[in-house]
Backbone as numpy.savetxt, mean C-alpha at the origin, in Angstrom:
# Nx Ny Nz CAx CAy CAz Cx Cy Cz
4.35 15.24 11.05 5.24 15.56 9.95 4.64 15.04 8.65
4.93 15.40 7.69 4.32 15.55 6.06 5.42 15.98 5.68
4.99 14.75 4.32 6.11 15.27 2.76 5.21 15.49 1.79
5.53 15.95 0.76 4.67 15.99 -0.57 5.26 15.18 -1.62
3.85 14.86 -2.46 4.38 13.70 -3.29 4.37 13.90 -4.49
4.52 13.70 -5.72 4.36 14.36 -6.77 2.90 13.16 -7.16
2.66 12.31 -6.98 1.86 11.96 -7.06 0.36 12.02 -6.61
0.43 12.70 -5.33 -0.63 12.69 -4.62 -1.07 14.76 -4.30
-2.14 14.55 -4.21 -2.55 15.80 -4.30 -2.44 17.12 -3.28
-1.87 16.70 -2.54 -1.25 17.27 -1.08 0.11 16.35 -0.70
0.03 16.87 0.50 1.12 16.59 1.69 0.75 14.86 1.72
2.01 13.95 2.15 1.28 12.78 2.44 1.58 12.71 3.91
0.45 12.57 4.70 0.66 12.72 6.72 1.82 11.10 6.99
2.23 12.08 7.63 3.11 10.54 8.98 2.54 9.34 8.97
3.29 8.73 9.02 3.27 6.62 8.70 2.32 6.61 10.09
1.86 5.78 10.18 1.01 5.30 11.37 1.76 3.82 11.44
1.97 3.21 10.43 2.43 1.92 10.54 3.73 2.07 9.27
4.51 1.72 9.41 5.74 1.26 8.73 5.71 -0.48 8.14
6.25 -0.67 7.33 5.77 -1.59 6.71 7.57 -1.59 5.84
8.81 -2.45 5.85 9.69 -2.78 5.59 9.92 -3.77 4.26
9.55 -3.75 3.20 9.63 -4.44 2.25 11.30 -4.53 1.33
12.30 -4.11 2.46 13.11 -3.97 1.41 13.82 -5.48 1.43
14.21 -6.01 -0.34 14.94 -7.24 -0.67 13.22 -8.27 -1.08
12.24 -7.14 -0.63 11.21 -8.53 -1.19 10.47 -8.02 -2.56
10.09 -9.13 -3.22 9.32 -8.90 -4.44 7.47 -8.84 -4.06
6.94 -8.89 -5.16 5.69 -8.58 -4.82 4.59 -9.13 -4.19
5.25 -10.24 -4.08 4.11 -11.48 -3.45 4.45 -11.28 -1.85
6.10 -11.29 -1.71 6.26 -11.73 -0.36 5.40 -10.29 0.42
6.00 -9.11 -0.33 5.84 -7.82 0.03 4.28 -7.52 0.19
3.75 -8.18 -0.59 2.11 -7.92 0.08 1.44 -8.85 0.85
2.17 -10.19 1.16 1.78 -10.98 2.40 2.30 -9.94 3.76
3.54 -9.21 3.80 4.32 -9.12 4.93 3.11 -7.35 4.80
2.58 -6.86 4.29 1.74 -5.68 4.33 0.67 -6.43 4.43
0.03 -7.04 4.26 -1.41 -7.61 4.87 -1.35 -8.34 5.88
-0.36 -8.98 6.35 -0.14 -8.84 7.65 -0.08 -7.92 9.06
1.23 -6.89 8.13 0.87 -6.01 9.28 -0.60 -4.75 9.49
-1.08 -5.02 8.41 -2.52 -4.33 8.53 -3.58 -4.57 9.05
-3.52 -6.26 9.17 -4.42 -7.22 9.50 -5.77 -6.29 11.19
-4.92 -5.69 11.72 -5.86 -5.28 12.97 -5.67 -3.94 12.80
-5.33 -3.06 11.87 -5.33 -1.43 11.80 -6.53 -1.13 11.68
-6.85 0.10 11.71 -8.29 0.98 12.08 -8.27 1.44 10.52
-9.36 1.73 9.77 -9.46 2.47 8.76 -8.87 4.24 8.77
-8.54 4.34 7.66 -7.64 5.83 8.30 -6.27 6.06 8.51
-5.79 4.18 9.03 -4.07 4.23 9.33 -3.51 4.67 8.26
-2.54 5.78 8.40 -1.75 5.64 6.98 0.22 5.16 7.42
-0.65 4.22 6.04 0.80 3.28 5.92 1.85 3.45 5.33
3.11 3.39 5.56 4.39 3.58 4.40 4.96 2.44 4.28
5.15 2.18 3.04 6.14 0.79 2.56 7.16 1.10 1.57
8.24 0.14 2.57 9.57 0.46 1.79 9.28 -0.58 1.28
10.28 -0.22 -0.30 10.30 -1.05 -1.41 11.24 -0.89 -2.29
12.08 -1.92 -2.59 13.08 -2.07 -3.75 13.04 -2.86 -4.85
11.42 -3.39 -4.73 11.55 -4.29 -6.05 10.80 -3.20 -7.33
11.53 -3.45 -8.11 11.60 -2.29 -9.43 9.67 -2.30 -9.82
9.01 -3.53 -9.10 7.30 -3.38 -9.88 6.67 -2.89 -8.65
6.99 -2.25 -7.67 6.25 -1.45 -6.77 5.89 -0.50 -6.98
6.09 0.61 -7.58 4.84 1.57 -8.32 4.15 1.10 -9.36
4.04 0.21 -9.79 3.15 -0.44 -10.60 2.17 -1.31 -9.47
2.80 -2.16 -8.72 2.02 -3.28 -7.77 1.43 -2.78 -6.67
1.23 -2.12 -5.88 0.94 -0.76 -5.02 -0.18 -0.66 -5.23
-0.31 0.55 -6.24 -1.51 1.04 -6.55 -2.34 0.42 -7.24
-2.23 -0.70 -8.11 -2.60 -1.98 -8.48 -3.54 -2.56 -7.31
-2.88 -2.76 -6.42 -3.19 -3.62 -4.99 -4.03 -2.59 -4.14
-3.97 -1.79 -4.30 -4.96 -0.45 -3.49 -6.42 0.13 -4.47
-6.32 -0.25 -5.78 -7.12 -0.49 -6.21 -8.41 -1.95 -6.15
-7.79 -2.31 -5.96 -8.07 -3.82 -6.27 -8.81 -4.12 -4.73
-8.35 -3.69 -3.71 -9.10 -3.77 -2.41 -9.66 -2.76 -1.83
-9.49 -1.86 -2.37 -10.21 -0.30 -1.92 -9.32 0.95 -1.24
-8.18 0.59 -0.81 -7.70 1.22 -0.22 -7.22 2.83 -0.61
-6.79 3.60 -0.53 -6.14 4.43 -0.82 -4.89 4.71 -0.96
-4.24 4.59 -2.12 -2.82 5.07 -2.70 -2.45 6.38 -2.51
-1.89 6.61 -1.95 -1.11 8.55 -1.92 -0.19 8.26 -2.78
0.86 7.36 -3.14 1.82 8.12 -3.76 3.35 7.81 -2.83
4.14 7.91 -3.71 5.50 7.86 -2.85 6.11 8.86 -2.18
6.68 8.89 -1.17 6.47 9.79 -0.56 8.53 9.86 -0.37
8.55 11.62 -0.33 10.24 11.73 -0.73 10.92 11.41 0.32
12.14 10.48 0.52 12.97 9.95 1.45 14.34 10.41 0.98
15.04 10.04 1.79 17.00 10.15 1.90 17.52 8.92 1.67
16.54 7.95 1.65 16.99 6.49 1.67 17.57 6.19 -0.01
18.58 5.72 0.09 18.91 5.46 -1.23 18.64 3.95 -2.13
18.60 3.47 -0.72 18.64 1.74 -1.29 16.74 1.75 -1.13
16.20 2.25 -1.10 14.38 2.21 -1.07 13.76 3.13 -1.14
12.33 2.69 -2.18 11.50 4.29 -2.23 10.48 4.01 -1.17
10.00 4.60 -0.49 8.69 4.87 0.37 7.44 5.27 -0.47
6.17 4.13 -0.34 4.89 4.57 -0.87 4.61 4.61 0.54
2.91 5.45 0.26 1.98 5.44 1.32 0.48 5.38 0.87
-0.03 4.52 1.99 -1.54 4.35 1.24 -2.41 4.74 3.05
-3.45 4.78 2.50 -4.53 5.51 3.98 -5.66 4.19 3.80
-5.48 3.64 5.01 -6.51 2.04 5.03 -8.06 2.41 4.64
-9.20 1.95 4.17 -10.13 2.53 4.08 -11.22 1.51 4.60
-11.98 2.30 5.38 -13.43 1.18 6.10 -13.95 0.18 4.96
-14.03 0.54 3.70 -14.96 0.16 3.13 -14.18 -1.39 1.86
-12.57 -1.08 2.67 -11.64 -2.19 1.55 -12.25 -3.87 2.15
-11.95 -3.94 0.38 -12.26 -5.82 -0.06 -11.01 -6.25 0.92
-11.51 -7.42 1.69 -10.07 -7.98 2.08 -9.67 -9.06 1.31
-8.38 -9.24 1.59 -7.78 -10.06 0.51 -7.52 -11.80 1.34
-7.12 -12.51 0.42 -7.14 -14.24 0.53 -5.79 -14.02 1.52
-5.67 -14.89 2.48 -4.15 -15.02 3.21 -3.36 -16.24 2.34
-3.94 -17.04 1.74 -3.14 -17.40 0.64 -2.62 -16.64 -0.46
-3.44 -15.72 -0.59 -2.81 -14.70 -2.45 -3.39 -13.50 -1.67
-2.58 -12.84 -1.42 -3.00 -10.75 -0.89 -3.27 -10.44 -2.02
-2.85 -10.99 -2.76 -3.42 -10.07 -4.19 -4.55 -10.54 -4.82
-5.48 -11.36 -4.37 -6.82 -11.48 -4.84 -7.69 -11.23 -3.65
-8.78 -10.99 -4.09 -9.84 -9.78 -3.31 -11.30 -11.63 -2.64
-11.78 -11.11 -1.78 -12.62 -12.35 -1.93 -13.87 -11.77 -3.13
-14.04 -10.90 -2.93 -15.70 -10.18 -4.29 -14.68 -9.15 -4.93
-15.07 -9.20 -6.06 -15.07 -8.07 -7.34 -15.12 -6.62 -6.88
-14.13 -6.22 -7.37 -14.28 -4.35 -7.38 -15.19 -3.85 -7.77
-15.68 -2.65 -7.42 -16.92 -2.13 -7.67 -16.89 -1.68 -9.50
-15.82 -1.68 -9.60 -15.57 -1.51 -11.68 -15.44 -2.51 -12.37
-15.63 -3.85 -11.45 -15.87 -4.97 -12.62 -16.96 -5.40 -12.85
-17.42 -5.60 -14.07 -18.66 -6.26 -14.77 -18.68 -7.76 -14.36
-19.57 -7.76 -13.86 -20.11 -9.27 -13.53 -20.53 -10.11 -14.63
């Protein structure tokens, strides 16, 4: 099954992993997603629920920042949460288990 996103350039494919972020903000919400990614195959595509108002900002932020791939939010019935989805990629920076949101090396667009 596939939805389309207005963000993403096609259909976004079926969750492979679900990922529950609702009631957390951005820190907790990307420890409790780098967690559950921690042993996924490159390719998984992930959906995360989210109700904190900086998750389309922090998302694709965070999928930048480690390589991954952002699709885009993907359309739900859920009222109390939006659904993003991102597609894991072989080639992502992994991140600190103290701070998910810092990379151990530099993105390939930062100047050294």
């Amino acid at each position: 099954m596939t939805a389309t996103s207005p963000m993403s350039p096609g259909p976004v494919p079926a969750a492979d992993i679900t990922v529950d972020g609702t009631g957390l903000l951005c820190v907790t919400l990307l420890l409790r997603l780098r967690a559950a990614i921690a042993e996924a195959e490159p390719g998984t595509v992930v959906q995360v629920i989210a109700t904190d108002p900086a998750a389309p900002l922090d998302l694709p932020a965070w999928c930048h920042m480690t390589g991954h791939h952002y699709l885009g939010p993907v359309p739900n019935d859920d009222p109390d949460g939006t659904v993003y989805a991102l597609r894991l990629s072989a080639d992502a920076r992994p991140t600190r288990p103290d701070a998910p949101w810092r990379t151990d090396r530099p993105s390939a667009d930062t100047e050294l």
